[in-house]
C-alpha positions as CSV (number, residue, x, y, z in Angstrom):
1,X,94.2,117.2,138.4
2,X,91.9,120.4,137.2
3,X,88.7,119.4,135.3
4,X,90.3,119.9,131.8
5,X,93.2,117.8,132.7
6,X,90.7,114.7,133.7
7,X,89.2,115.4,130.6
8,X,92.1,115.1,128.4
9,X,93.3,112.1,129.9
10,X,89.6,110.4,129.7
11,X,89.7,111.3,126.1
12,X,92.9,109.8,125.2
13,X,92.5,106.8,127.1
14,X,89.2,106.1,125.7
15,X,90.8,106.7,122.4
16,X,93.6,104.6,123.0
17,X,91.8,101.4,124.4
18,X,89.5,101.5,120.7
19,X,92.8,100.9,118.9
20,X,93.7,97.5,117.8
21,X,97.4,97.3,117.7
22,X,98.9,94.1,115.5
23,X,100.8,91.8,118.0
24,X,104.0,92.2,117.4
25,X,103.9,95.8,116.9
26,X,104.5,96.4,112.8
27,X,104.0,100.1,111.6
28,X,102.7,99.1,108.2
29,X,100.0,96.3,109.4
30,X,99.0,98.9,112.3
31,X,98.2,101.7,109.9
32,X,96.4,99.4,107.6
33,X,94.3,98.2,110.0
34,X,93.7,102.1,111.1
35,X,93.3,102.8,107.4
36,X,90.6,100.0,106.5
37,X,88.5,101.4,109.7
38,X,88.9,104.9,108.7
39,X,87.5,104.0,105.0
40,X,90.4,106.2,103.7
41,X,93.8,105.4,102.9
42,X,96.8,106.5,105.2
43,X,100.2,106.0,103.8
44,X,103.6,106.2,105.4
45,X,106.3,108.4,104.1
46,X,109.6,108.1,104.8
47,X,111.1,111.6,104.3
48,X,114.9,113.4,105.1
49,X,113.8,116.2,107.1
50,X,117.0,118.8,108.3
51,X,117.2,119.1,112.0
52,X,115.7,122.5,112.2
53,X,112.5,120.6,110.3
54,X,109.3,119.2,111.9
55,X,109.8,115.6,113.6
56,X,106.7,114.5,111.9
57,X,104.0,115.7,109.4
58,X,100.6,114.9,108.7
59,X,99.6,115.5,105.3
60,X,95.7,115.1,103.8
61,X,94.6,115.4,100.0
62,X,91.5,114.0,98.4
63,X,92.8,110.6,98.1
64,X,94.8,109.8,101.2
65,X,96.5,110.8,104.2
66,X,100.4,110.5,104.6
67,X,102.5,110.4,107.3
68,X,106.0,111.6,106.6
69,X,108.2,110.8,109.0
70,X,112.0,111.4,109.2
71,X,114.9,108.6,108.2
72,X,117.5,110.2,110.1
73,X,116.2,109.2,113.6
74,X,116.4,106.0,115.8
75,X,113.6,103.3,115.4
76,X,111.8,104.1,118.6
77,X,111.8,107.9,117.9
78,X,109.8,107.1,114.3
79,X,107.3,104.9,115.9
80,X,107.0,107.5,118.5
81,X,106.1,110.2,115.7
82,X,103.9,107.9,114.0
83,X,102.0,107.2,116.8
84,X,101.9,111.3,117.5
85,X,100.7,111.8,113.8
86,X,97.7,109.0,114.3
87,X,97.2,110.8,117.4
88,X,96.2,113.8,115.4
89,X,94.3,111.4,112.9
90,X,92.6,110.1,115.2
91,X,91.3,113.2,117.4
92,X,90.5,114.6,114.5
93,X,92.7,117.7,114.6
94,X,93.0,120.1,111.6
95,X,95.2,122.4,113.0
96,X,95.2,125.8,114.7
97,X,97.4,128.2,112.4
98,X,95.6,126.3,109.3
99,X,93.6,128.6,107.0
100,X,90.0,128.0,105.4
101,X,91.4,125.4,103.0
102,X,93.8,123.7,106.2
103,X,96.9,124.4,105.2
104,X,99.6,125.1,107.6
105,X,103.2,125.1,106.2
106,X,104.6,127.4,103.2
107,X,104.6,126.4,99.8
108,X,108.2,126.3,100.0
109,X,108.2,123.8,103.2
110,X,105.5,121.3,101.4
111,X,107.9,121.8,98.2
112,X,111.4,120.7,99.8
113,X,109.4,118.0,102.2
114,X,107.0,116.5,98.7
115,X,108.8,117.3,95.5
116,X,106.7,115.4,93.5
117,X,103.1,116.7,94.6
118,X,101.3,119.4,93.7
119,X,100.8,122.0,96.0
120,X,97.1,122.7,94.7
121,X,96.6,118.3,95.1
122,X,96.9,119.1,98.7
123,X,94.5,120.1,101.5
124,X,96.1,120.2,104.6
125,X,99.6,119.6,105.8
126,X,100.4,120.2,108.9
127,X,103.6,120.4,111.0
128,X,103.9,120.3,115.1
129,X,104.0,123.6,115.2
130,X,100.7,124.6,113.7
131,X,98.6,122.6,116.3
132,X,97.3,124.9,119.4
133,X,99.1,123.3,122.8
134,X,95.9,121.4,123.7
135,X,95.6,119.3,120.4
136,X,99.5,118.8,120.7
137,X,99.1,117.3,124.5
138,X,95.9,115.2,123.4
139,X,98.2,113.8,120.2
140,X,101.3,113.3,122.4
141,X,99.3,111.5,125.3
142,X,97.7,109.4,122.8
143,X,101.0,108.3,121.3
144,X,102.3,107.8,124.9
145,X,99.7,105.4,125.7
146,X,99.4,103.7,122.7
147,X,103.1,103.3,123.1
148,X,103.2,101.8,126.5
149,X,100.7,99.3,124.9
150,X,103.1,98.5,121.9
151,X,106.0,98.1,125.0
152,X,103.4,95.7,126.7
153,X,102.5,93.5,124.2
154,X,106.5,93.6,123.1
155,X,107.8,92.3,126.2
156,X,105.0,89.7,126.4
157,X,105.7,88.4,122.8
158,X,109.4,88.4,123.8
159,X,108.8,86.4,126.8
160,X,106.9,83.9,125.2
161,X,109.1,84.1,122.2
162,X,112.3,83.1,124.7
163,X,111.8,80.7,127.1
164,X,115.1,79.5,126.9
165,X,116.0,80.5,129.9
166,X,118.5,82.7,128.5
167,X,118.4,86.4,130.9
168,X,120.8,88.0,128.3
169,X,119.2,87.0,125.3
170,X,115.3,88.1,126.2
171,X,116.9,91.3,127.8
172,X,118.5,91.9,124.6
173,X,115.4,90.7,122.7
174,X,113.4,93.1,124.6
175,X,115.6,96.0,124.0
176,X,116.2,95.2,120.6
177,X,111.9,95.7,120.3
178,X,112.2,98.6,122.3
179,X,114.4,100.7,119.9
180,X,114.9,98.5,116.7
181,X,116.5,95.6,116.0
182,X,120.1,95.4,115.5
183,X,122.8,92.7,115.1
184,X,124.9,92.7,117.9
185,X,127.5,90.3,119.5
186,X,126.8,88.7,122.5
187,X,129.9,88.7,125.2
């Protein structure tokens, strides 16, 4: 690996290993924890974003930062862009295409995404596309290794959780925390 590339993955890891992630996994403890160490609120929003739309978003007024995230994607894919989103909370990025007062998407973008809040109530929002390629690998390798941790910890609770003896029912367990939960019927 070039210098850079050591670098970037010394970064992230170190980031990584300073998160505490709730055991099991749960998205709404995790970013309260996150929040409370911050000293600033961070709020989830779930959002219907059209396929041609950003995955994720990362939006920052005076009061809070929010997360919007899309409804129309599998369980494992949100987490994934929530994780990606406090990657960029987290490294501190502001974006690359953002102007003096940070924000990155059109007025017409933040209106159709946020209905309800006022474009002038908002000082950044920003979209994968207006991060520079560097803070997009640091925020994706974050989320990558904070997710293998969530996968860990998952399996381990799982295991613990059924000892049984039952091979089908902890594989499906484990799935099942792997990419959401579903009711399914066994054979």
């Amino acid at each position: 690996m070039d210098r850079r590339r050591k670098e970037l993955w010394r970064r992230c890891r170190s980031l990584a290993d300073g998160v505490a992630l709730p055991e099991p996994f749960d998205a709404e403890s995790f970013v309260a924890e996150l929040a409370a160490g911050r000293g600033r609120p961070i709020e989830l929003m779930q959002v219907s974003v059209p396929s041609s739309g950003p995955c994720g978003l990362l939006m920052s007024t005076e009061r809070a930062d929010y997360i919007l995230y899309p409804t129309n994607t599998t369980a494992l894919h949100r987490r994934h862009i929530l994780l990606h989103e406090v990657g960029h909370l987290l490294c501190g990025h502001v974006g690359a295409n953002a102007g003096a007062d940070g924000i990155a998407l059109d007025a017409a973008a933040s209106k159709a995404l946020m209905p309800n809040l006022a474009p002038e109530l908002v000082r950044r929002v920003l979209g994968r596309t207006s991060y520079s390629a560097v803070e997009e690998q640091e925020a994706e390798l974050l989320a990558s290794l904070l997710a293998q941790r969530v996968a860990r910890t998952s399996v381990r609770g799982t295991a613990r959780h059924h000892e049984d003896g039952s091979d089908l029912a902890g594989g499906l367990a484990r799935v099942d925390d792997l990419f959401g939960s579903r009711k399914r019927r066994l054979p």
